[in-house]
C-alpha angles and dihedrals in degrees: 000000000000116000123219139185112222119196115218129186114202115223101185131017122273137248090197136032116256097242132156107264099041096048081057093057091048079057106053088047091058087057093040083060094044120022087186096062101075089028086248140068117254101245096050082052089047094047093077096026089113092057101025121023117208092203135014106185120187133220107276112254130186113259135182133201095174093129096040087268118109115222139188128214103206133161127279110262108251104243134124108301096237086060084057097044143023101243122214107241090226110105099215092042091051100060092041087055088042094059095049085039093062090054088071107082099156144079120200108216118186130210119261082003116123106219113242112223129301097258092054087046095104096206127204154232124206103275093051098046094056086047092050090050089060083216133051127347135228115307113277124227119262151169150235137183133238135177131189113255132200094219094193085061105027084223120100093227128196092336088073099171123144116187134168133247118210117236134171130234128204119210118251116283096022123156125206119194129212124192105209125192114212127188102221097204091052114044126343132253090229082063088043086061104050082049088065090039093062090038080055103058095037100045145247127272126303120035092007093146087054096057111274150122093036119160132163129220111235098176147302130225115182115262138206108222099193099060084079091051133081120289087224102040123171095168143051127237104207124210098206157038103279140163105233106236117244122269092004109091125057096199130357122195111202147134107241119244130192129213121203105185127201123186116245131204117028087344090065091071094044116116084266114039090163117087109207111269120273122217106209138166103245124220120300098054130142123211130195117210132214093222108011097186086068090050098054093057086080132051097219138051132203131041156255112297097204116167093060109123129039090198085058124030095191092047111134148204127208099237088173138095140187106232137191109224113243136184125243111203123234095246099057102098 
């Protein structure tokens, strides 16, 4: 499996956050649309997906390549905070640092760069962040108004109820970067990139057929994760949302995250729109290995989530994630 870096620009605000395994089930259904597009039809890609992945995405995060060096915003590993930070031993002090300290939610990694340990890290919050880019921030919150309509009238009738629907906005000339895992042999990154390009013109996620959740692909160059990592690692960062695979792991650190799925497109109006919940650790975990020499023979971790949908039995997650090896020190616990 070959990595690449692919460079996005968003063009409107986004329903629903650009992360890993949704932007995989954007791509089989883009498949599912056109079998010619990847060279292969989705369910003979999807056939072999739980020992050999065609594709591992990763959650988008903001990059910037103002001074010539190409950085990444992601998010802060989720570990103890005092593994993150030297805490002062004064009580008081310490809960006054704490409380600055949780502001900053984000790691800056650069490209060809080897990471120096957490605790030289100098994480961010997000006015730092923006400032350290030298270019646009993080996205912003935001809103949009709906309203209940009787189609058969155009009017919205006695249920008059507007609500909103958060959204998020990225600043002008943003760039968001995906790593994206291909398996060579399988489909080719130039395909993978007409995929996103097509995911591109007809929207992301929530509220697409309003208008949003447009990007656009600018390019891709292949990409060595762990040149940003630790020359000594004995852990995994991960860049999306994953589901650990059994026996393999000693000790994960992560923030849970649960995914309750929903088909799109024609499945959306089946008897049963909605895919069981998946529990996964979100982006920013670190995982120990066991052997961490026969982790390290692959670029993803995780695995297949299959079982997920009683409307389609072949539906499935991307319980994978591409990962930068890290290094965990001895007196962390």
């Amino acid at each position: 499996m070959k990595v690449y870096e692919i460079i996005i620009q968003p063009v409107t605000g986004f329903g629903t956050p650009l992360k890993g395994d949704t932007l995989f089930g954007h791509l089989c259904w883009q498949v599912a649309y056109d079998e010619t597009i990847l060279g292969q039809s989705l369910g003979d890609l999807l056939s072999v997906y739980p020992e050999r992945p065609f594709a591992v995405l990763s959650s988008a995060c903001l990059t910037s390549a103002g001074d010539g060096t190409r950085r990444y915003a992601v998010p802060a590993p989720a570990l103890p905070m005092d593994w993150l930070f030297n805490l002062p031993a004064d009580k008081k002090e310490k809960i006054r640092k704490r409380k600055d300290y949780k502001k900053k939610v984000w790691m800056l990694l650069q490209r060809d760069t080897k990471a120096p340990p957490f605790k030289e890290m100098g994480f961010l919050d997000d006015g730092e962040l923006a400032l350290e880019m030298k270019g646009p921030g993080p996205a912003v919150p935001d809103s949009r108004m709906h309203n209940r309509i009787n189609r058969l009238t155009n009017r919205t009738g006695e249920g008059f109820a507007p609500y909103s629907v958060d959204l998020r906005v990225y600043p002008p000339g943003t760039e968001l970067a995906l790593f994206a895992g291909v398996d060579p042999d399988l489909v080719p990154i130039e395909a993978v990139m007409r995929c996103l390009e097509r995911i591109g013109d007809t929207g992301f996620g929530k509220d697409a057929s309003t208008g949003l959740g447009r990007f656009k692909p600018v390019g891709y160059d292949e990409i060595d994760l762990a040149a940003m990592g630790s020359d000594t690692p004995n852990a995994c960062y991960t860049l999306a949302p994953c589901v650990p695979q059994k026996d393999t792991f000693s000790r994960i650190f992560f923030s849970p995250f649960t995914r309750f799925g929903r088909h799109g497109d024609v499945l959306a109006k089946s008897s049963n729109p909605f895919k069981n919940p998946v529990i996964m650790a979100n982006e920013g975990a670190v995982m120990v290995p066991r052997d961490i020499a026969q982790v390290l023979k692959a670029p993803h971790v995780g695995t297949a989530v299959t079982g997920v949908s009683k409307s389609e039995e072949k539906a499935v997650t991307q319980g994978y994630s591409l990962y930068v090896p890290v290094r965990l020190e001895a007196d962390n616990g």
